[in-house]
Wavefront OBJ file of the C-alpha trace (Angstrom):
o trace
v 107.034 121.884 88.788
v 106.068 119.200 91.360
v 109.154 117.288 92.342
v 113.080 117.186 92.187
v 115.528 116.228 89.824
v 118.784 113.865 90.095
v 122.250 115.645 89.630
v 125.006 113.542 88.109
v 125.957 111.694 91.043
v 121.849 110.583 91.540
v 122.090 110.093 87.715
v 124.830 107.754 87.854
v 122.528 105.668 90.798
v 119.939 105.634 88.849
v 121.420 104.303 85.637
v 123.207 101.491 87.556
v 119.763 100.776 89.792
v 117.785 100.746 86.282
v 120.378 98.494 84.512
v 120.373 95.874 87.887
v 116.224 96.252 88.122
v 115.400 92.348 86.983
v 117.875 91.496 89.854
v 118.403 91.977 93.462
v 118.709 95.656 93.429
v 116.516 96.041 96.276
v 118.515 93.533 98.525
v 121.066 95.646 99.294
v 119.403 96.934 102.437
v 117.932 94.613 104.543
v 115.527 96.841 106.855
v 115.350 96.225 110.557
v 111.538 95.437 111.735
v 111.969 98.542 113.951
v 112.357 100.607 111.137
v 109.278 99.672 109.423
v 107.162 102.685 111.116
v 103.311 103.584 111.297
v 102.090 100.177 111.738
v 100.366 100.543 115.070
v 96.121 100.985 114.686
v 94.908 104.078 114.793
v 98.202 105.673 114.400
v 99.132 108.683 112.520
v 101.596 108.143 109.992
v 104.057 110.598 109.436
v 103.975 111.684 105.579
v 106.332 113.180 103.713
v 105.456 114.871 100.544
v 108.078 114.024 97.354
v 106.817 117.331 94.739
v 105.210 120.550 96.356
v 103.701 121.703 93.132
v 99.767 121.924 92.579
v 98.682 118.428 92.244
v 101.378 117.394 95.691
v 99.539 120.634 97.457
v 96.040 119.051 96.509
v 96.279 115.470 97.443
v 98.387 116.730 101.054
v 94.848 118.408 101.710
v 92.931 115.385 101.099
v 96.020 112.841 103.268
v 95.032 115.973 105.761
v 91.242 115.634 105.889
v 91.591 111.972 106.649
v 93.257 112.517 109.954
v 94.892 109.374 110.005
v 98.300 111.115 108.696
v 100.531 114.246 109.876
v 102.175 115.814 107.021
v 105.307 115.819 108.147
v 107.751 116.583 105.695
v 108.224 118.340 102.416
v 110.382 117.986 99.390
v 110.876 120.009 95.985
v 113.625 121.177 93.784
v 112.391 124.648 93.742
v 112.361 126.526 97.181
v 109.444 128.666 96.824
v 107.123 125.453 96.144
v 109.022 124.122 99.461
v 108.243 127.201 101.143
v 104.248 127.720 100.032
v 103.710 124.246 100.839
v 105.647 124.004 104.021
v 103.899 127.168 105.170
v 100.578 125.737 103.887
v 100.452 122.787 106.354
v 102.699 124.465 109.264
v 106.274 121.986 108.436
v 109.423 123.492 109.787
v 111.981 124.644 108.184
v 114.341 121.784 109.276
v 111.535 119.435 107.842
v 112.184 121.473 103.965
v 113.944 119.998 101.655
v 115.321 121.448 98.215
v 117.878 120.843 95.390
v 118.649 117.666 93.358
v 118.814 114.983 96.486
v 116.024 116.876 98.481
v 113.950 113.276 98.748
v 117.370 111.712 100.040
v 117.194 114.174 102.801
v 113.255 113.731 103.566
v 114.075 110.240 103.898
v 116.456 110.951 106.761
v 113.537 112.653 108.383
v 112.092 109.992 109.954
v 109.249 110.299 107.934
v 106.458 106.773 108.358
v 105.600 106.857 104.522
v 105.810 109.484 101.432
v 103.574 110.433 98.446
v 105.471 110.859 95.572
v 103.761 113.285 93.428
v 107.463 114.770 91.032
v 107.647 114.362 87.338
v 107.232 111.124 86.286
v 110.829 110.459 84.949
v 111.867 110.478 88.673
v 109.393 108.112 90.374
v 111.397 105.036 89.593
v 114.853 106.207 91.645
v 112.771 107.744 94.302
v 109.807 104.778 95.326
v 113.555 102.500 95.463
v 115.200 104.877 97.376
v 111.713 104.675 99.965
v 111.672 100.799 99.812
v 115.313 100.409 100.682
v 114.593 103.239 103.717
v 112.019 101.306 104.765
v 109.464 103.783 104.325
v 105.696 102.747 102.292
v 105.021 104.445 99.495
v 102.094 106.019 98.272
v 102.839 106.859 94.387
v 101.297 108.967 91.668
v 100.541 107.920 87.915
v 102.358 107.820 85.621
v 104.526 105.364 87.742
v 107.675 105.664 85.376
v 109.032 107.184 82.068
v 110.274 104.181 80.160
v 110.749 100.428 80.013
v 113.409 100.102 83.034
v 111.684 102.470 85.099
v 108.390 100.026 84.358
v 110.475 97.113 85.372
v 111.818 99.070 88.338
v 108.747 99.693 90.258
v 108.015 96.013 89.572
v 110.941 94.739 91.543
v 110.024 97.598 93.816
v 106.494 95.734 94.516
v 107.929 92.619 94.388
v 111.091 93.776 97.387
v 108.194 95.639 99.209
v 105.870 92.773 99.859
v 109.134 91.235 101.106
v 109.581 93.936 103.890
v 106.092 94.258 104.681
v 105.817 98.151 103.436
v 102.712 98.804 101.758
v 103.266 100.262 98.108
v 100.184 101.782 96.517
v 99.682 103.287 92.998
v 96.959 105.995 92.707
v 94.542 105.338 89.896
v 91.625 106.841 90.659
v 89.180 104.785 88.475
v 90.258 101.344 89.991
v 88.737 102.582 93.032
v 85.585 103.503 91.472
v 82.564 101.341 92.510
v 80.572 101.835 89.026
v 83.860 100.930 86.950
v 84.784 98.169 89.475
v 81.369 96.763 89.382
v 80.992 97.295 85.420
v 84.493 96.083 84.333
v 83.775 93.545 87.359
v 80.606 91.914 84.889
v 82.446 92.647 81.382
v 84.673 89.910 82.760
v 82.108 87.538 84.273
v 80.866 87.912 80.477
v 78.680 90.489 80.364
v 78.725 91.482 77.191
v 79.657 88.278 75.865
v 82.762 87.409 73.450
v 84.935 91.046 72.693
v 84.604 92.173 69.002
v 86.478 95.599 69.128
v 87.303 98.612 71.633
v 87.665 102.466 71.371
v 89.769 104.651 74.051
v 90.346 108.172 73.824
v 91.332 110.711 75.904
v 90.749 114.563 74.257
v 91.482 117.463 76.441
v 92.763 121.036 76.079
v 96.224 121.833 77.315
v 96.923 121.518 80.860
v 100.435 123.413 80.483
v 99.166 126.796 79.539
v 100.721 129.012 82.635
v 103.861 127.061 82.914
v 104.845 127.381 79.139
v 106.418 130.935 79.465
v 109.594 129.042 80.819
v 109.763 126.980 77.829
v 109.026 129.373 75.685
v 111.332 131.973 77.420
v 114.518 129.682 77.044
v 114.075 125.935 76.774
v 117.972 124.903 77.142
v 117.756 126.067 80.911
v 116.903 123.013 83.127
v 115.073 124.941 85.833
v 112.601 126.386 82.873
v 112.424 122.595 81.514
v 112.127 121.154 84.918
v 108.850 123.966 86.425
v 107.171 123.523 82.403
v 108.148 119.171 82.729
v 104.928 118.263 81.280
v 106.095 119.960 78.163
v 109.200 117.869 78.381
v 108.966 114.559 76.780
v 111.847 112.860 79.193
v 110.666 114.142 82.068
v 106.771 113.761 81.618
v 106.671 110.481 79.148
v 105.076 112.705 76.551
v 101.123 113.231 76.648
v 100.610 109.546 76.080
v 102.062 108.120 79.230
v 101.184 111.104 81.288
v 98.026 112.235 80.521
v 96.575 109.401 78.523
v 97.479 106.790 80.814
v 93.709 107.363 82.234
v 91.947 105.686 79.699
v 94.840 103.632 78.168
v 94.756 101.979 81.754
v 91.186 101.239 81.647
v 91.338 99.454 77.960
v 93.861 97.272 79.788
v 91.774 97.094 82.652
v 89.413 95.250 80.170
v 91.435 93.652 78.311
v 92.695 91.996 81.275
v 95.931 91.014 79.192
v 98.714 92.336 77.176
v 98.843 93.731 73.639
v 100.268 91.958 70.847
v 101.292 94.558 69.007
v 100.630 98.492 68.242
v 100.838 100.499 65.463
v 100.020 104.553 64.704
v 101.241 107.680 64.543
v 101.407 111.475 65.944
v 102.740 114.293 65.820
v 103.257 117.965 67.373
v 101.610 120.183 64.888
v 99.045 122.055 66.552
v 100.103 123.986 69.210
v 102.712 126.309 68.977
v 105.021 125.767 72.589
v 108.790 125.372 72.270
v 108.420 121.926 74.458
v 109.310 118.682 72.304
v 106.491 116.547 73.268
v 103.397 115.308 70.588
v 99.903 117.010 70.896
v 98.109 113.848 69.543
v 98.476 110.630 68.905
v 96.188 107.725 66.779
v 97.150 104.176 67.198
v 95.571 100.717 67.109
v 96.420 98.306 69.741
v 96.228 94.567 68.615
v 95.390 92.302 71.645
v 94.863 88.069 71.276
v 92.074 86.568 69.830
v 92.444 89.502 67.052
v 90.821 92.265 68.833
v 91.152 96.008 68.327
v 91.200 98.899 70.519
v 91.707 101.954 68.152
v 93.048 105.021 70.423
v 93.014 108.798 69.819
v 94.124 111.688 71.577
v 94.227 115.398 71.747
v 96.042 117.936 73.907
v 94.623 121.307 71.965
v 91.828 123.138 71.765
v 89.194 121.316 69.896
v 87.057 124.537 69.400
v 83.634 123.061 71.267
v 83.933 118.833 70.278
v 83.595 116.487 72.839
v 86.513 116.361 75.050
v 86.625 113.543 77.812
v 88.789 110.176 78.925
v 85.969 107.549 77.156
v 86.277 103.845 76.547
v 83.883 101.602 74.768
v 84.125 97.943 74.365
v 81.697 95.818 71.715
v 80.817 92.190 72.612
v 78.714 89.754 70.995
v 75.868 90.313 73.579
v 76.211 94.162 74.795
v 78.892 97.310 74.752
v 80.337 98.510 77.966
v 80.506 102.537 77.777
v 83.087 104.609 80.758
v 83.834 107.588 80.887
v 86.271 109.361 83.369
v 84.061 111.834 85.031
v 80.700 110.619 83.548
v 78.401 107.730 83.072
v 79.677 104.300 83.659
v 76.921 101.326 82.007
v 76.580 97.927 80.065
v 74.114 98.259 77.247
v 72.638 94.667 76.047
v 71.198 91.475 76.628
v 72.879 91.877 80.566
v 72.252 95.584 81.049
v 73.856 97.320 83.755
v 72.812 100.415 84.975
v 75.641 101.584 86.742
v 75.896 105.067 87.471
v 77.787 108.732 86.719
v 81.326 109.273 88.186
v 81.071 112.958 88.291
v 83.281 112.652 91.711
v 86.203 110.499 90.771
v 88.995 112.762 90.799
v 88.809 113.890 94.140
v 86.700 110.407 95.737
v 89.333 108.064 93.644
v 92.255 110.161 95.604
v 90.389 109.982 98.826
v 89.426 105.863 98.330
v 93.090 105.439 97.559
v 94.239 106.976 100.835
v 91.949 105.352 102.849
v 93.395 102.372 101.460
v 96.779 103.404 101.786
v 95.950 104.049 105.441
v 94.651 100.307 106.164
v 97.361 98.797 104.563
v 99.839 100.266 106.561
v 97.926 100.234 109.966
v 96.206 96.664 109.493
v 99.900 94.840 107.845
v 98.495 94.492 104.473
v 101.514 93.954 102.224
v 99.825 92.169 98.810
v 100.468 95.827 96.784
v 98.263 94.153 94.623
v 98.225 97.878 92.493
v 101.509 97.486 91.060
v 101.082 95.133 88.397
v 98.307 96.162 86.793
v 99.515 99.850 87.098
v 102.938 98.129 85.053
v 101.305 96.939 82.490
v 99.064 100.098 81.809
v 102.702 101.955 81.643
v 104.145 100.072 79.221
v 101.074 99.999 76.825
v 101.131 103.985 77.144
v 105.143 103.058 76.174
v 104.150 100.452 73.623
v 102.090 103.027 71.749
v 104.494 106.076 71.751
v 107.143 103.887 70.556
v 105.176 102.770 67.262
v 104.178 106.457 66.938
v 108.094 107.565 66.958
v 108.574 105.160 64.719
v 105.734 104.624 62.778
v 106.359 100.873 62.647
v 104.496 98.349 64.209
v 106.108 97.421 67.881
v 105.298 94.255 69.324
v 104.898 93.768 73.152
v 107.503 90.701 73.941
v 110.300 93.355 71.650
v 109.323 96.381 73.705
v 110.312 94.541 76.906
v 113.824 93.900 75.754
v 114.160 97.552 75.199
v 116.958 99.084 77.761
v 116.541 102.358 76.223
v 116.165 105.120 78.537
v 114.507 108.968 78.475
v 116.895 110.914 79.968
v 116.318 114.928 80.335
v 118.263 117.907 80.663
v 120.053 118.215 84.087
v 123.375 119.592 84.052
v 123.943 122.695 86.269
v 120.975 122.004 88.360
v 122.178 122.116 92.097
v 122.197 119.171 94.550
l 1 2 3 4 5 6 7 8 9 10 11 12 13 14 15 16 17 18 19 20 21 22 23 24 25 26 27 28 29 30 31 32 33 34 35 36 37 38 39 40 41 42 43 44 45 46 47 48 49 50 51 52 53 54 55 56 57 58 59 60 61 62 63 64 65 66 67 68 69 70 71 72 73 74 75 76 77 78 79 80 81 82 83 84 85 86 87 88 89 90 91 92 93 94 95 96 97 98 99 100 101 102 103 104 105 106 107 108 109 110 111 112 113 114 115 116 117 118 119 120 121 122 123 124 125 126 127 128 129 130 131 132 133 134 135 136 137 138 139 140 141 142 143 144 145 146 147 148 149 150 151 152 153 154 155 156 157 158 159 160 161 162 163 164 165 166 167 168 169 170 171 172 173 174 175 176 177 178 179 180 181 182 183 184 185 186 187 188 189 190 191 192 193 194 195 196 197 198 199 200 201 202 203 204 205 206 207 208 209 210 211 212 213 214 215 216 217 218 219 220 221 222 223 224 225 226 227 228 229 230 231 232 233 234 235 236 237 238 239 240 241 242 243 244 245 246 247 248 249 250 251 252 253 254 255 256 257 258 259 260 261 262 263 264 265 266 267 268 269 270 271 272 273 274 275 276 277 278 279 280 281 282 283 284 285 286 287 288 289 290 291 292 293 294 295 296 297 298 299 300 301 302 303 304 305 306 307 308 309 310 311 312 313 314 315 316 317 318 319 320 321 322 323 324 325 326 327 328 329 330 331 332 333 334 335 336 337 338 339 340 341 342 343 344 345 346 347 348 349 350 351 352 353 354 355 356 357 358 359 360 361 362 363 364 365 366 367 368 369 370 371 372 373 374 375 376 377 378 379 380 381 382 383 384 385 386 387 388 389 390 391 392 393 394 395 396 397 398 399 400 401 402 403 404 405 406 407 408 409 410 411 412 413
């Protein structure tokens, strides 16, 4: 598991933060200008790290490597992720924080900024809990769960700007010079006027070595909350939390919102006890009547192609990406581009570097958070047509105050 969970009091905040979002929420603190840390150049900005599983452990090596940051601080549910991280990157144990409100308690650490890097479901309640500290935030994708969490880290943007903190959403292939540049042209009108799009995103299981605590007893919390990608409230399902790679780059292109989508999935391939889908195939209608038909996987496909692949036809060339591969414009304006064999580790690295001039250099545009909003709630728009298997337009889906909520009761504080 990489992160913490909310007990009922935190659940209570959040529901009443969530149901104010479109509001002032963020208002209720006004932050002194001494409070707003780590702005000096060539300071190092004291991190503190929100989820100590694998992913948090990774991406605190690369904030590490850049020198510009001290990890400072660590925070998990689960002690023992706490612990190997802590011990990892020399914290103390006054400076390890577990339980329910652990992030709470990293806040009150003194900490410059924190990467948030816990199950999805609690990104919303803890990137407002950072703005209202005063405190930037550097935060992982999937940025929330569900419609008010979406509209959450929007006001969150929106109150950060505000109080000059820097708030930065890490999507690796936005920093990616060969999809910048390509994407870059496809809009300039490269490959001339958009006929239709593919997206998919096929892949294995991630989850393997974490099922055994679903499997072992699924109504325990702690099991639900160290297998949460297997947990639809607390991961999003596979759609928002996986496929949110490519869906984000179709939107990327797109460069607008869907009118509509409509589709289906299922879980009927592999066998685990957790309640989320294990594929999905939906069309998304955008204006202008253009289609982007999407498919994903999350089992073995016995030796297909796997990959996160987008294609986009045009009256004068296709545009062809691919997470991890090549990157070019095929047609009348051909593009070379290039292979992105790198992007998992250079995207992270590009997006901390950036993270790191924002805050040193006073650049407060957070100019990642609505494009990463709208890439959330078309992962959203499409799961909800495939629950229902009706067609779900965009301007409805918006309206929608429903909320995932997962299993918590018993968990400690």
């Amino acid at each position: 598991m990489n992160g913490n969970n909310t007990g009922k009091d935190t659940f209570l905040s959040r529901r009443k933060f969530v149901n104010r979002a479109g509001a002032s929420v963020l208002a209720l603190s006004v932050v002194k200008p001494s409070l707003v840390r780590g702005t000096a150049q060539n300071s190092k900005i004291k991190l503190g790290l929100i989820g100590c599983g694998g992913r948090g452990t990774w991406i605190a090596d690369l904030f590490k490597k850049h020198s510009g940051y001290e990890v400072y601080a660590a925070a998990d549910y689960f002690k023992d992720k706490v612990d190997g991280f802590g011990d990892r990157f020399s914290i103390p144990e006054n400076r390890r924080f577990t339980g329910l409100s652990c992030y709470k308690r990293l806040l009150e650490a003194k900490v410059d900024a924190v990467a948030i890097e816990s199950p999805p479901y609690f990104h919303p309640e803890q990137t407002a809990s950072a703005i209202n500290a005063g405190v930037h935030v550097y935060l992982a994708k999937p940025i929330a769960v569900d419609v008010p969490g979406c509209l959450t880290i929007k006001e969150c943007g929106k109150i950060a700007t505000e109080k000059k903190l820097v708030l930065l959403v890490d999507f690796q292939t936005r920093a990616n010079e060969y999809f910048k540049n390509a994407i870059g042209r496809v809009h300039d009108g490269a490959i001339g006027e958009f006929a239709f799009g593919e997206s998919s995103y096929h892949a294995g299981s991630p989850w393997g070595n974490r099922r055994k605590y679903m499997d072992d007893n699924p109504d325990n919390p702690e099991n639900r909350l160290r297998a949460w990608g297997l947990d639809r409230a607390l991961s999003g399902d596979i759609i928002t939390e996986q496929n949110i790679h490519t869906l984000d780059v179709a939107s990327w292109i797109m460069n607008r919102e869907p009118v509509f989508a409509m589709g289906t999935g299922g879980h009927k391939v592999r066998t685990d006890k957790g309640n989320c889908y294990d594929h999905f195939a939906l069309v998304f209608q955008y204006p202008d009547n253009v289609g982007i038909t999407f498919s994903s996987r999350q089992f073995e496909g016995y030796d297909t192609p796997e990959g996160i692949k987008n294609r986009m036809f045009g009256s004068l060339g296709v545009l062809e990406t691919e997470y991890g591969g090549q990157v070019i414009i095929r047609g009348k304006n051909f593009y070379r581009g290039g292979r992105t064999n790198q992007i998992y580790q250079e995207g992270a690295e590009n997006n901390i570097d950036a993270f790191y001039r924002h805050v040193t250099e006073g650049q407060y545009t957070n100019d990642t958070v609505e494009p990463s909003v709208t890439s959330n709630l078309v992962t959203i728009l499409g799961r909800t047509a495939a629950y229902s298997g009706e067609q779900v337009f965009w301007d409805r889906l918006l309206k929608n105050e429903e909320r995932l909520e997962p299993l918590l009761t018993g968990l400690k504080d």
